[in-house]
C-alpha positions as CSV (number, residue, x, y, z in Angstrom):
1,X,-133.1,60.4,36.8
2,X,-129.3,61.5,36.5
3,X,-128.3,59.0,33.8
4,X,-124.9,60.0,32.4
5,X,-124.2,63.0,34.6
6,X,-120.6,62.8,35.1
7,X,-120.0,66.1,35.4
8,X,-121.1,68.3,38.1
9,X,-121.7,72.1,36.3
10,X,-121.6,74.2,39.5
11,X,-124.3,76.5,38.2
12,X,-121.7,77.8,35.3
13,X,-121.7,77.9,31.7
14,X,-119.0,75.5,30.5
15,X,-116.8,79.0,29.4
16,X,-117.2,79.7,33.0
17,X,-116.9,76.6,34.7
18,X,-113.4,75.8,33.0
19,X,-112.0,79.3,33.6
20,X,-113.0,79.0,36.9
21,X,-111.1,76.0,37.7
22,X,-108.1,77.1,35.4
23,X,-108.0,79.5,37.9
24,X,-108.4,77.3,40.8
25,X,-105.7,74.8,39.9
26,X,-103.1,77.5,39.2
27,X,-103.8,78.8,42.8
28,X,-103.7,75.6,44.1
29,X,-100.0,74.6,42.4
30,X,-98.9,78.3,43.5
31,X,-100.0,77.9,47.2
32,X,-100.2,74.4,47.8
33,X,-103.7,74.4,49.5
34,X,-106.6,76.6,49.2
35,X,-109.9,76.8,50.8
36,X,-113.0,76.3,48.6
37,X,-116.6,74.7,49.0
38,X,-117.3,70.8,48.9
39,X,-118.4,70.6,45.2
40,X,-115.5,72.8,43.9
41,X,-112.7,71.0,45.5
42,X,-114.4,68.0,44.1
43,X,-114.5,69.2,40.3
44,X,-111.1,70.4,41.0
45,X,-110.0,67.0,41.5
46,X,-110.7,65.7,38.7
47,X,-109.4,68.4,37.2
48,X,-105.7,69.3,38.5
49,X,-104.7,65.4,38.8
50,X,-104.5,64.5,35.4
51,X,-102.4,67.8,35.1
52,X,-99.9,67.0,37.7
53,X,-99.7,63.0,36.0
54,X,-99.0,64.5,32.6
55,X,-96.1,67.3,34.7
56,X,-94.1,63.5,35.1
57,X,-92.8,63.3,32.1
58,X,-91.2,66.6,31.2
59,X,-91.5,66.8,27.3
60,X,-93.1,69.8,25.0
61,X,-96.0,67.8,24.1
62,X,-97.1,67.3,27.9
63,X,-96.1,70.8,28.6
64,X,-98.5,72.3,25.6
65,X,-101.7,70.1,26.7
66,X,-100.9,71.4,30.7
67,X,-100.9,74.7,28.9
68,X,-103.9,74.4,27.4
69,X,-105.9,73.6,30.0
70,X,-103.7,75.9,32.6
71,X,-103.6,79.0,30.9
72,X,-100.8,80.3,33.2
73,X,-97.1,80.4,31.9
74,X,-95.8,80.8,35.6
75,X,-97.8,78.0,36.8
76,X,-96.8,75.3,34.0
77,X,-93.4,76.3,35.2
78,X,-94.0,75.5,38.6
79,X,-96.0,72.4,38.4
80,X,-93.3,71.2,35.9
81,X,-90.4,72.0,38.2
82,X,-91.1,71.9,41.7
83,X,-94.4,69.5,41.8
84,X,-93.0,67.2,39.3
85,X,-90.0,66.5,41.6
86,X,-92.0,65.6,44.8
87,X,-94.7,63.5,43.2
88,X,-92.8,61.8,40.8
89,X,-92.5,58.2,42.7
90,X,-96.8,58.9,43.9
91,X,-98.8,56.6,41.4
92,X,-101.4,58.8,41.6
93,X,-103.7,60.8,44.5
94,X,-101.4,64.2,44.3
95,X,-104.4,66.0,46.2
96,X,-106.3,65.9,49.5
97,X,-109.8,67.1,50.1
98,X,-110.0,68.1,54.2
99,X,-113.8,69.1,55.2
100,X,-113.8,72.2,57.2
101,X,-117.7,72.9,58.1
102,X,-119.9,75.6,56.9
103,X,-119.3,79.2,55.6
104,X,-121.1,81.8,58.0
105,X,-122.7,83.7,55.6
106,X,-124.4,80.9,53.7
107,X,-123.9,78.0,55.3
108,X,-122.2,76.2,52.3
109,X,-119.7,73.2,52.7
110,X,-116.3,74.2,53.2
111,X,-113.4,72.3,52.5
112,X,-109.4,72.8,52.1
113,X,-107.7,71.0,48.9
114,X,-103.9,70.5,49.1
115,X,-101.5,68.9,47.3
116,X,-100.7,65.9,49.7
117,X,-96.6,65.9,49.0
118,X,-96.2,69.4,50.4
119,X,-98.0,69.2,53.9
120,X,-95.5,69.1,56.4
121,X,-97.6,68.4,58.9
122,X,-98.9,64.5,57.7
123,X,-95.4,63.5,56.2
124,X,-92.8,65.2,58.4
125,X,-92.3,61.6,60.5
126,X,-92.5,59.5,57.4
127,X,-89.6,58.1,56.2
128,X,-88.6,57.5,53.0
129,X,-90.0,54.2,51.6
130,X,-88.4,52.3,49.4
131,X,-89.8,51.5,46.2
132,X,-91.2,47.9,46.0
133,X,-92.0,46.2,42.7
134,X,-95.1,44.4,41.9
135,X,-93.4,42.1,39.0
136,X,-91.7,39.4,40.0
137,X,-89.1,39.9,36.9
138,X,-87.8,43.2,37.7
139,X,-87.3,42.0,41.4
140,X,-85.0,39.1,40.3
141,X,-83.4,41.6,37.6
142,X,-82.9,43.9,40.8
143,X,-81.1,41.2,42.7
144,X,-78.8,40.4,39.9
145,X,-77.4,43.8,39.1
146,X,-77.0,43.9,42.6
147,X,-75.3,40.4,43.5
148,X,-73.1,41.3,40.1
149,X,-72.3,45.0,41.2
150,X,-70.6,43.4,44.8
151,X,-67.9,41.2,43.9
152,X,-66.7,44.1,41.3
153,X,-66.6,46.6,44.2
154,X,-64.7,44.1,46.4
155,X,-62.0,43.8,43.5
156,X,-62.0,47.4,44.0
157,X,-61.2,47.8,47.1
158,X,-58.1,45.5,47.5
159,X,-55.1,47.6,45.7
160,X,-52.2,47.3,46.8
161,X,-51.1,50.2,49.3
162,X,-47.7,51.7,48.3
163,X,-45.3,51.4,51.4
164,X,-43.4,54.6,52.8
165,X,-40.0,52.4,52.1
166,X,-40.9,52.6,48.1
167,X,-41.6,56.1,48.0
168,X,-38.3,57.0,49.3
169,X,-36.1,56.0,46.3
170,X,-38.8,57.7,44.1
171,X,-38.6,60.6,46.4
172,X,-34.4,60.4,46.5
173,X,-33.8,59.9,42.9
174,X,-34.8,63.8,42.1
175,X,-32.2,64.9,44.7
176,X,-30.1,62.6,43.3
177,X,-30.3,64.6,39.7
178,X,-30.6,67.8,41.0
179,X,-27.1,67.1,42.8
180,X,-25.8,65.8,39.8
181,X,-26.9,68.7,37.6
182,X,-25.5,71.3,40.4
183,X,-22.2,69.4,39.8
184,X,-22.4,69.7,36.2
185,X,-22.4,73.6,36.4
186,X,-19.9,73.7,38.8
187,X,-17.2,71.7,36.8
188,X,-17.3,74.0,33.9
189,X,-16.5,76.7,36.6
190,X,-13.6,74.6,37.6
191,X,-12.3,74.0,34.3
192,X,-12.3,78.1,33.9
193,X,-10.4,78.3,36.9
């Protein structure tokens, strides 16, 4: 009987096994998809996703517990910076498990896991969906931000457009001065005279 085996030990000492897929994950954030057998990619799972959920929110605490488990300054980084942005509006299934038959030399399962924002192949006709709500309350909150924001813009936009015919006694009264202060300096001159 298996009763409470959760965890699948791939033939490792625990040491082992979490170096192991330390080592995986910070591949699999640096590359975006790596080939590996069946069982690994499964354990992997389990392992990265959390991760990538806590690489959300960016705040030291989060960063030291991705560090702990990661190991790999360079790859906190990245999952932090780069993953973070593309996953951020994904509730949750960052990574894809794609079978790929068996290895030649021992005939073990192969599979490719990839983090599913980065294929470019499955998402490049996708558009962008908009974000829905499940709560009614912050739909109706939505709509009257929204129904408030629209009469303000329309105030906006009606100003009153200044006509060419009132710039030009704007645009006359400094000649005006400047002829008057060209005069000034002239009558002195005169008065010498």
């Amino acid at each position: 009987m298996r009763h409470g085996k959760k965890i699948n030990h791939l033939g490792r000492k625990t040491a082992h096994r979490k170096s192991m897929l330390a080592n995986m994950a910070c591949s699999l954030i640096e590359h975006k998809r790596i080939n590996t057998t069946v069982a690994k990619a499964k354990a992997l799972k389990q392992f990265v996703e959390p991760l990538v959920t806590k690489s959300k929110e960016d705040t030291t605490h989060n960063r030291r517990i991705v560090y702990s488990r990661l190991r790999q300054k360079d790859a906190v980084a990245e999952l932090f910076r780069e993953v973070a942005v593309k996953v951020a509006d994904r509730p949750g299934g960052y990574t894809r498990i794609i079978k790929l038959g068996n290895r030649l030399g021992d005939n073990a399962d192969m599979a490719m896991i990839e983090l599913v924002d980065f294929n470019e192949v499955y998402n490049a006709n996708k558009p962008a969906k908009k974000k829905s709500t499940r709560r009614a309350g912050k739909a109706k909150k939505a709509d009257d931000t929204t129904a408030k924001a629209a009469p303000a813009e329309k105030t906006e936009e009606v100003t009153p457009v200044a006509t060419p015919e009132a710039e030009a006694p704007e645009a006359a009264a400094p000649e005006a001065t400047n002829e008057a202060t060209e005069n000034n300096e002239q009558e002195p001159k005169n008065e010498k005279e």
